[in-house]
DOGU-972676 format. One line per 8 residues: their letters; for each residue z, x, y of C-alpha. Coordinates in nm, 4 decimals. Layout:
N
a	Z,X,Y ~ ...;
//
This chain:
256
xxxxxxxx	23.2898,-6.5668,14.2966 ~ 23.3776,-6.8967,14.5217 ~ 23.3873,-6.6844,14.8303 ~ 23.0596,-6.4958,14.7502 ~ 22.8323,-6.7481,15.0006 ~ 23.1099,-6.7311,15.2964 ~ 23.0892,-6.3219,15.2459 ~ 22.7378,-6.2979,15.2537;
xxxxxxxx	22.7412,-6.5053,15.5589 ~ 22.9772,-6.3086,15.7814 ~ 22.7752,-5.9895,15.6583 ~ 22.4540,-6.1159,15.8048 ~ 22.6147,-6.2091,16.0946 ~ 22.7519,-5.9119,16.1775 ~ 22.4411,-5.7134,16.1325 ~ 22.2796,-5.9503,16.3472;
xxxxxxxx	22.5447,-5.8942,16.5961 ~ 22.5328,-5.5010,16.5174 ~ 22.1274,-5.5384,16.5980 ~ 22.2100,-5.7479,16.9452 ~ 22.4306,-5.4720,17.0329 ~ 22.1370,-5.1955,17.0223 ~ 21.9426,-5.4004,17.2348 ~ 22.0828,-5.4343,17.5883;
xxxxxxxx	21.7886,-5.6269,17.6647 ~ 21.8397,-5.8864,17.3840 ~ 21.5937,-5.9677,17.0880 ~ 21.3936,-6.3125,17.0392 ~ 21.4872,-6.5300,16.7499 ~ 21.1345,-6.3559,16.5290 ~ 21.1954,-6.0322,16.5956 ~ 21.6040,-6.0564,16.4883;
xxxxxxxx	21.4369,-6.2398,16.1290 ~ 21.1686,-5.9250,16.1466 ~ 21.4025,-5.6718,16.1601 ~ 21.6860,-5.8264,15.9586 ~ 21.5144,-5.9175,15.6756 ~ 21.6327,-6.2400,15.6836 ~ 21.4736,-6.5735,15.7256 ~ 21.3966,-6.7441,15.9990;
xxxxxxxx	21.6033,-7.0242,15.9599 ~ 21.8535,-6.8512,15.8272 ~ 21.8940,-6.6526,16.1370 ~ 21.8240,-6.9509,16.3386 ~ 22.1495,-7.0838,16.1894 ~ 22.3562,-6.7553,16.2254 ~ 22.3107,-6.7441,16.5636 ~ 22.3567,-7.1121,16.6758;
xxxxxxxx	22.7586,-7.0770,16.5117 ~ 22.7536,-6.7092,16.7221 ~ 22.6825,-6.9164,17.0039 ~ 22.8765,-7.1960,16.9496 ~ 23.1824,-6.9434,16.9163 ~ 23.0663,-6.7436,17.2425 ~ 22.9577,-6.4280,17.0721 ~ 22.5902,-6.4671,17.1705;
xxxxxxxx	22.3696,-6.6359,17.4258 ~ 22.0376,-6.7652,17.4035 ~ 21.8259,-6.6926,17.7707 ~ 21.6244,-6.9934,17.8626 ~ 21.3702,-6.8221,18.0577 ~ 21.2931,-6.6013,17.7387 ~ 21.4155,-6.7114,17.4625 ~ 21.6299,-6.3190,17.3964;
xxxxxxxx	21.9459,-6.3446,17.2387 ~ 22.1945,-6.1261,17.4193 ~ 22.5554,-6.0540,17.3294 ~ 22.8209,-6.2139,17.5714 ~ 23.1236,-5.9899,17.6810 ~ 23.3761,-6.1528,17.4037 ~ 23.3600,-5.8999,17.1876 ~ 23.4353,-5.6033,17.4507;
xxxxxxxx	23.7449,-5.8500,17.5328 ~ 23.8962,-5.8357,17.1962 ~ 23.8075,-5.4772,17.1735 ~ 24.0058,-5.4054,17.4975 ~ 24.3349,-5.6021,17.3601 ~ 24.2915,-5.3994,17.0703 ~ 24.2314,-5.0496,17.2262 ~ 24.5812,-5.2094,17.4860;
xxxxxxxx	24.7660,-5.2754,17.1602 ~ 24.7386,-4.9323,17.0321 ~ 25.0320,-4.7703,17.0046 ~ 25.0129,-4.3338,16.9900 ~ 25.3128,-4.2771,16.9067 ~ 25.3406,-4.4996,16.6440 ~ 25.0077,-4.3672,16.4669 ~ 25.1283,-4.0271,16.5155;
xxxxxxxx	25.4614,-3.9978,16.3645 ~ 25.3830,-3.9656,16.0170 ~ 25.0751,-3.7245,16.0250 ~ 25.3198,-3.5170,16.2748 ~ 25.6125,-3.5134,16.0393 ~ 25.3630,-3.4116,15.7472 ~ 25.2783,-3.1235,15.9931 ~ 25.5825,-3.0141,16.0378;
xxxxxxxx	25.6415,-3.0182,15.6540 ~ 25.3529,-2.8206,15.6093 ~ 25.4008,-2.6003,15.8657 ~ 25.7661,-2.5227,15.8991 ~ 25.7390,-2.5129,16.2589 ~ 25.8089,-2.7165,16.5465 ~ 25.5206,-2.9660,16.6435 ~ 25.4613,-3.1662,16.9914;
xxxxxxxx	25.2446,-3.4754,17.1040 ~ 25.1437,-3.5026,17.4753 ~ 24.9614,-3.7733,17.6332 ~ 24.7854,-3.7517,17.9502 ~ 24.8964,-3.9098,18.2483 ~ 24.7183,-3.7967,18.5831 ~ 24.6963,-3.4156,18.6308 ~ 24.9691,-3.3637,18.3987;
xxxxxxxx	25.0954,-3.4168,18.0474 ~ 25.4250,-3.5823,17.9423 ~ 25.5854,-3.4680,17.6059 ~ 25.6777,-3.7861,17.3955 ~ 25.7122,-3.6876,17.0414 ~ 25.8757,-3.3536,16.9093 ~ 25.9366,-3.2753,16.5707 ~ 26.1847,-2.9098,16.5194;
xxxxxxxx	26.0789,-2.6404,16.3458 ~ 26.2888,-2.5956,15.9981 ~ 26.2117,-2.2024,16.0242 ~ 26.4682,-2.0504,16.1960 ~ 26.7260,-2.1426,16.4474 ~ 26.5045,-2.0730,16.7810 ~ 26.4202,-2.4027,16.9663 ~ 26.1566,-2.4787,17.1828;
xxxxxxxx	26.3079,-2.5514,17.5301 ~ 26.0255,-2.8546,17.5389 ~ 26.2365,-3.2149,17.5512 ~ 26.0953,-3.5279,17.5530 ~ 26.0085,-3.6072,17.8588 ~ 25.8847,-3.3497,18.0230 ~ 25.5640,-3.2689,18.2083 ~ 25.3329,-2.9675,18.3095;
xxxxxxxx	25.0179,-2.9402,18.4282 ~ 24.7268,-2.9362,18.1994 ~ 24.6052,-2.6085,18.2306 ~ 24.8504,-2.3925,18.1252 ~ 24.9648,-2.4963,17.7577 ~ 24.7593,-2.5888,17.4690 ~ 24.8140,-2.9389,17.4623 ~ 24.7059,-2.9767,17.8019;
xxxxxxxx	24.3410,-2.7506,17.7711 ~ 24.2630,-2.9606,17.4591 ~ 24.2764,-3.2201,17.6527 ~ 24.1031,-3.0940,17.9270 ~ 23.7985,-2.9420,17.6869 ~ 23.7271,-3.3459,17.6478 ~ 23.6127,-3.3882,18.0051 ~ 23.3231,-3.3047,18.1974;
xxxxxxxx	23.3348,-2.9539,18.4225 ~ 23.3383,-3.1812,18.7593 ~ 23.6323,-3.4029,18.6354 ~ 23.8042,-3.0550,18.5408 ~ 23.7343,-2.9055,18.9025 ~ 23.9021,-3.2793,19.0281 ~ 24.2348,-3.2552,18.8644 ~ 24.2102,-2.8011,18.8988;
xxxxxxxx	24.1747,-2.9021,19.3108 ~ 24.4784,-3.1568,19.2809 ~ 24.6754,-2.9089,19.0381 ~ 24.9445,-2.7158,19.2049 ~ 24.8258,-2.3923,19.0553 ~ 25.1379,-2.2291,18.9275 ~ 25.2389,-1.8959,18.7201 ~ 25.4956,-2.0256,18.4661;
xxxxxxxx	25.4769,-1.6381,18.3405 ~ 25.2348,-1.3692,18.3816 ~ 25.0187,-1.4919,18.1298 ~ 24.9483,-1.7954,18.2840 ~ 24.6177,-1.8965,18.3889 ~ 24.5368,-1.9049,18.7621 ~ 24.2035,-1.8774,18.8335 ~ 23.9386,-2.1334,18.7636;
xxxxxxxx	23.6241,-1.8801,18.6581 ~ 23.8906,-1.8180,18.3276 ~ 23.9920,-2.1443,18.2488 ~ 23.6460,-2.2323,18.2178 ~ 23.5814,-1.9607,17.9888 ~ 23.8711,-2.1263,17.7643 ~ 23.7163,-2.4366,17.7887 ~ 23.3694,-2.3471,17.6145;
xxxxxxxx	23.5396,-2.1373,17.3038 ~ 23.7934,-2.4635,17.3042 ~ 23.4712,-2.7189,17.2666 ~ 23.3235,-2.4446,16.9800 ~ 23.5871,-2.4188,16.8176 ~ 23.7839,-2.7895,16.8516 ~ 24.1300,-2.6143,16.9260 ~ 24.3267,-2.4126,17.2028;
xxxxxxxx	24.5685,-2.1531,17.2243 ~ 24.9159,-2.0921,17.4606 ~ 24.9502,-1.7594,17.4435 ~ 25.2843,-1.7510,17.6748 ~ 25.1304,-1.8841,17.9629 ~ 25.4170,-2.1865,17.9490 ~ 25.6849,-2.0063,17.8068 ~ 25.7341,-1.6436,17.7381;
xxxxxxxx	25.8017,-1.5509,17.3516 ~ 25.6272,-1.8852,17.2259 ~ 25.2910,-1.8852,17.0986 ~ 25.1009,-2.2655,17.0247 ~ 24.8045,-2.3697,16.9195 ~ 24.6495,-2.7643,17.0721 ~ 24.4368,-3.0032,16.9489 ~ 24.3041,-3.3075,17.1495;
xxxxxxxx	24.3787,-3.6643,16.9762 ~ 24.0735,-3.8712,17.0800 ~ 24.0267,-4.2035,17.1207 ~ 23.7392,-4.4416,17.0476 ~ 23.5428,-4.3214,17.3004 ~ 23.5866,-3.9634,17.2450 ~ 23.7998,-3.8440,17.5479 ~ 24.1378,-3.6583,17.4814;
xxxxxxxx	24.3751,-3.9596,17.5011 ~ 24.6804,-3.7079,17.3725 ~ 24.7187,-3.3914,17.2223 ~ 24.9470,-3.2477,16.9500 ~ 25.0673,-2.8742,16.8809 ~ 25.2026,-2.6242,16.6482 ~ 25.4409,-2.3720,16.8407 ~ 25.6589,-2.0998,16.6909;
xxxxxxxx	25.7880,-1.7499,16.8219 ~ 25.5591,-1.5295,16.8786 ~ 25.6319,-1.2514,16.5970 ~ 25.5760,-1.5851,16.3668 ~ 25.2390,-1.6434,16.4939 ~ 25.0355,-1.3733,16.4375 ~ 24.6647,-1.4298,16.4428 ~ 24.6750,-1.4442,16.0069;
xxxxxxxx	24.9151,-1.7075,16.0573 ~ 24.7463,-1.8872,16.3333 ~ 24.4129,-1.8832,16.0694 ~ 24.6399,-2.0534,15.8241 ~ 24.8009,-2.3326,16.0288 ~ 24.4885,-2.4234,16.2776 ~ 24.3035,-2.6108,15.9417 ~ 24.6395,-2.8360,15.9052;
xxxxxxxx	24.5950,-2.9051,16.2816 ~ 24.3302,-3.0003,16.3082 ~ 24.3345,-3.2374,16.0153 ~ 24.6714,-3.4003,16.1542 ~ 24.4551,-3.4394,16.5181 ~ 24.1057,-3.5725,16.3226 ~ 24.3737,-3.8282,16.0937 ~ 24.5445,-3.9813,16.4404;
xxxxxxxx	24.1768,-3.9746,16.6369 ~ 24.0231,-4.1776,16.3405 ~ 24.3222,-4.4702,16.3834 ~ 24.2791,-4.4770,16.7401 ~ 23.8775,-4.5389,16.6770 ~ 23.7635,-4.2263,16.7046 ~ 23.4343,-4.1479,16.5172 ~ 23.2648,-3.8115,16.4559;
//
């Protein structure tokens, strides 16, 4: 093929740039032909057009090639660029088919989470009171302890101490001890549960949407009434969750 040589060329590149980026330290010109497989001139020539475009620099003093801070530029317009919503609506509305019941995406914003997609449940004539929109805190729906099973325990305690700590109903979780205890079966098991502790009568189950780096940049969620969400049903719908939350994580960069 014409455009067999170009190829080839941008694939060695690459892994030479993939091999700069292990090495914080950079690598001399031998060792990148060493470990490459490649010849030395060959990788000679590589790296002087890297260099030329601003990709890589050569140190003086040692003769290391390093990788300059381009690429983390156009990966931060990219990661700006991304837009949740838009990656979401389709794997939501296929949950929804699937499901029959009325699914939710949440992002993050401070101690709270905003509601800014909803798709209504075709089962029945109940409706969520949820609207677009809206916020709560994140510890007391399943959205919002997805989310918060992404984080480190000290960055939980932060946004707990700056939470005003309130009993939507009697299920609601007040006490820190507990929520923790949520937290590790959430990380085991890569969902949550809102067993009424936002809304009496409404039972949902969470799943954090992560981005590239592997924090819980959103959240989505199956809710239904609660004699539709027995713990058979909630075995039979979690799978399709999860597998909406995993497709949406992967387009934002997300990788296992």
């Amino acid at each position: 093929m014409e455009n067999q040589p170009a190829v080839q060329s941008l694939e060695r590149a690459f892994s030479l740039i993939e091999l700069l980026s292990r090495n914080a330290d950079g690598m001399p010109l031998m060792e990148l032909a060493s470990v490459s497989g490649l010849h030395k001139s060959t990788v000679h020539r590589l790296l002087a057009s890297l260099s030329q475009l601003g990709y890589v620099k050569k140190d003086e003093s040692n003769g290391r090639y390093r990788l300059t801070l381009k690429l983390f530029e156009l990966s931060g317009r990219v990661v700006d660029s991304i837009d949740v919503l838009g990656l979401a609506k389709a794997p939501l509305e296929q949950l929804r088919n699937a499901t029959q019941e009325a699914v939710h995406l949440v992002i993050r914003e401070g101690i709270e989470i905003v509601y800014i997609h909803k798709v209504e449940s075709r089962n029945g004539s109940i409706r969520m009171f949820s609207r677009l929109g809206m916020r709560r805190p994140l510890y007391c729906t399943a959205v919002g302890k997805s989310i918060l099973a992404t984080m480190p325990d000290d960055e939980v305690v932060q946004i707990w101490n700056r939470s005003d700590i309130h009993a939507y109903t009697e299920h609601t979780i007040t006490e820190l001890g507990r929520l923790f205890q949520e937290l590790a079966q959430i990380r085991r098991c890569g969902y949550a549960f809102d067993n009424e502790e936002n809304e009496l009568g409404v039972r949902c189950i969470g799943a954090a949407v992560r981005d590239y780096t592997g924090r819980g940049k959103a959240a989505i969620s199956v809710s239904a009434p609660l004699a539709r969400m027995n713990d058979d049903r909630v075995r039979l719908l979690v799978p399709q969750l999860l597998a909406a939350a995993q497709q949406i994580s992967t387009d934002l960069g997300f990788s296992r």
